[in-house]
FITORNU-492627 format. One record per residue (C-alpha): chain; x, y, z; residue number from 1; residue in one letter. Coordinates in pm, whole numbers, plus 50000, padded with zeros to 5 digits. Example, Ala and Ser with C-alpha at 12.3 -4.5 7.8 and 13.67 -1.06 7.14 Angstrom:
+----+-------+-------+-------+-----+----+
: ch :     u :     v :     w :   i : aa :
+----+-------+-------+-------+-----+----+
:  A : 51230 : 49550 : 50780 :   1 :  a :
:  A : 51367 : 49894 : 50714 :   2 :  s :
+----+-------+-------+-------+-----+----+
end
This chain:
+----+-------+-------+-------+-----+----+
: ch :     u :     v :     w :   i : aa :
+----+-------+-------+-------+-----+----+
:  A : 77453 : 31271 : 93846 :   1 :  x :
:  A : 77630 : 31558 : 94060 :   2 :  x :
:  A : 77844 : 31848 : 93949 :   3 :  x :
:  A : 78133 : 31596 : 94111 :   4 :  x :
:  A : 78103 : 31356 : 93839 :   5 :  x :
:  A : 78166 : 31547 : 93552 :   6 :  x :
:  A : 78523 : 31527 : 93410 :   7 :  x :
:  A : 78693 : 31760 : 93080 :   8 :  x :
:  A : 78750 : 31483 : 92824 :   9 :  x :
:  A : 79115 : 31611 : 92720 :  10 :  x :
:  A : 79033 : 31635 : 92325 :  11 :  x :
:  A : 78750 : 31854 : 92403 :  12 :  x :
:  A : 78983 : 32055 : 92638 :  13 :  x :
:  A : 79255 : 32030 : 92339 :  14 :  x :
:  A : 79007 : 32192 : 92077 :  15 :  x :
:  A : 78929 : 32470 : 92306 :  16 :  x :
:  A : 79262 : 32546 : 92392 :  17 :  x :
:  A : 79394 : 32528 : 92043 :  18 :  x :
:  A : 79062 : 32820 : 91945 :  19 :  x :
:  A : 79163 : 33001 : 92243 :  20 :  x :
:  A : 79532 : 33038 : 92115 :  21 :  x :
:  A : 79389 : 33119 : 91722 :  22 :  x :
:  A : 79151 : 33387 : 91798 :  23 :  x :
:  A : 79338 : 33554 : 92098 :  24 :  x :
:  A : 79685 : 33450 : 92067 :  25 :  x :
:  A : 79750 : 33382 : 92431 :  26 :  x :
:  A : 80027 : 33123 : 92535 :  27 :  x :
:  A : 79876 : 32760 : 92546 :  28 :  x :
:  A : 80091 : 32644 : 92812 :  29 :  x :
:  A : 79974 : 33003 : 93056 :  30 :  x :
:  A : 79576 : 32824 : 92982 :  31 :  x :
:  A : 79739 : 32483 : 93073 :  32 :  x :
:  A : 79940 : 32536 : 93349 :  33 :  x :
:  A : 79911 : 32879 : 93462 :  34 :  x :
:  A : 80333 : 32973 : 93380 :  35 :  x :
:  A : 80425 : 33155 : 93066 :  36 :  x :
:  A : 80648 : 33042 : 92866 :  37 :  x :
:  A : 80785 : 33254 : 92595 :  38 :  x :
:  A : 80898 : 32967 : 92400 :  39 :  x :
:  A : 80611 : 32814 : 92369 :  40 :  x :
:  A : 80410 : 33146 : 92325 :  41 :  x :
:  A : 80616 : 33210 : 92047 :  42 :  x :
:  A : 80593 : 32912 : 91845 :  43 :  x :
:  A : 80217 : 32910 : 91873 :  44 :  x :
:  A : 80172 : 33218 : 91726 :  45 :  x :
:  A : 80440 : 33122 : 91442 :  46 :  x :
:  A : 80218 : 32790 : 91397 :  47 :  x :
:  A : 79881 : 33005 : 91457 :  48 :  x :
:  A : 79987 : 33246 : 91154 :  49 :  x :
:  A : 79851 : 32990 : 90922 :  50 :  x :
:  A : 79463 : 32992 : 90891 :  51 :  x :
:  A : 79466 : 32699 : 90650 :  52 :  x :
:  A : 79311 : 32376 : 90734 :  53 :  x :
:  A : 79641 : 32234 : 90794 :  54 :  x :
:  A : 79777 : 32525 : 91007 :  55 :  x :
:  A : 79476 : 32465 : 91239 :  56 :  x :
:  A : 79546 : 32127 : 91254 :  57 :  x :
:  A : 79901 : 32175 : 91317 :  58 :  x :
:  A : 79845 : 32408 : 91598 :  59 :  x :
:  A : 79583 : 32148 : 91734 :  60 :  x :
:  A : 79862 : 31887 : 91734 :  61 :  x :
:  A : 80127 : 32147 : 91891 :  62 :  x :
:  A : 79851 : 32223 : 92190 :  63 :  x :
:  A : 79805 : 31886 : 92220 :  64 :  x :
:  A : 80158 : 31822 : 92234 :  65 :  x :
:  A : 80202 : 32085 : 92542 :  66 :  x :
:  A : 79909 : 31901 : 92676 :  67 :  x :
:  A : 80052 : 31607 : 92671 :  68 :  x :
:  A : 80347 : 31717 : 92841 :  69 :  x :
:  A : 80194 : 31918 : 93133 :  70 :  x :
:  A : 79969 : 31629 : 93198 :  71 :  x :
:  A : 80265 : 31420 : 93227 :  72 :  x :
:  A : 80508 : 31642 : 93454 :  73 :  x :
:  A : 80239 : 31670 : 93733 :  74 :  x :
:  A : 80405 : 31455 : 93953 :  75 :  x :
:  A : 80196 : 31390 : 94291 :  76 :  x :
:  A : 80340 : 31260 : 94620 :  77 :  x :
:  A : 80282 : 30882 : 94748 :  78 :  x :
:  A : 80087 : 30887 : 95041 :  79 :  x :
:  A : 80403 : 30727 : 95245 :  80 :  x :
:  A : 80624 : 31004 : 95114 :  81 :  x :
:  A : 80424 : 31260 : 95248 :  82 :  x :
:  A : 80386 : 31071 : 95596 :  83 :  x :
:  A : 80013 : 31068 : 95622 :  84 :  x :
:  A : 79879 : 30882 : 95881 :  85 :  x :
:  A : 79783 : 30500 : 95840 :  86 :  x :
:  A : 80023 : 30472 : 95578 :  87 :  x :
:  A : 80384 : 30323 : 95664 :  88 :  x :
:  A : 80659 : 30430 : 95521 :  89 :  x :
:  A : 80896 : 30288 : 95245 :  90 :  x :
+----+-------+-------+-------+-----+----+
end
């Protein structure tokens, strides 16, 4: 197997985000995406502030949940949109 084949399975990636976001209190959605967001920044740390079992799990779910939602608003160009060659158009 090459380096190529490898691919992030997205609850590991989850569980390392949410850590990232308890220990250093960075914005989940700056590690996802690469754009702050205050908003979301915000209510992460409100949801990080509990260290119970069920504030971990909560913040899990909410880095999840912006997961979820950057993984869903990548929209990528047909190959006819874009004009590439070979391809007709719509």
């Amino acid at each position: 197997m090459n380096e190529g084949d490898h691919v992030i399975e997205p609850l590991f990636l989850v569980e390392v985000v949410a850590a990232f976001v308890r220990e250093f209190a960075v914005d989940p959605q700056w590690i996802l995406t690469g754009q702050y967001d205050a908003n979301t920044h915000r209510q992460s740390l409100l949801i990080g502030e509990d260290g119970t079992a069920i504030g971990v799990r909560a913040l899990r779910l909410f880095v999840q949940q912006q997961y979820e939602k950057a993984r869903n608003g990548l929209q990528f160009p047909d190959a006819a949109d874009v004009g590439v060659a070979g391809v007709s158009e719509k």
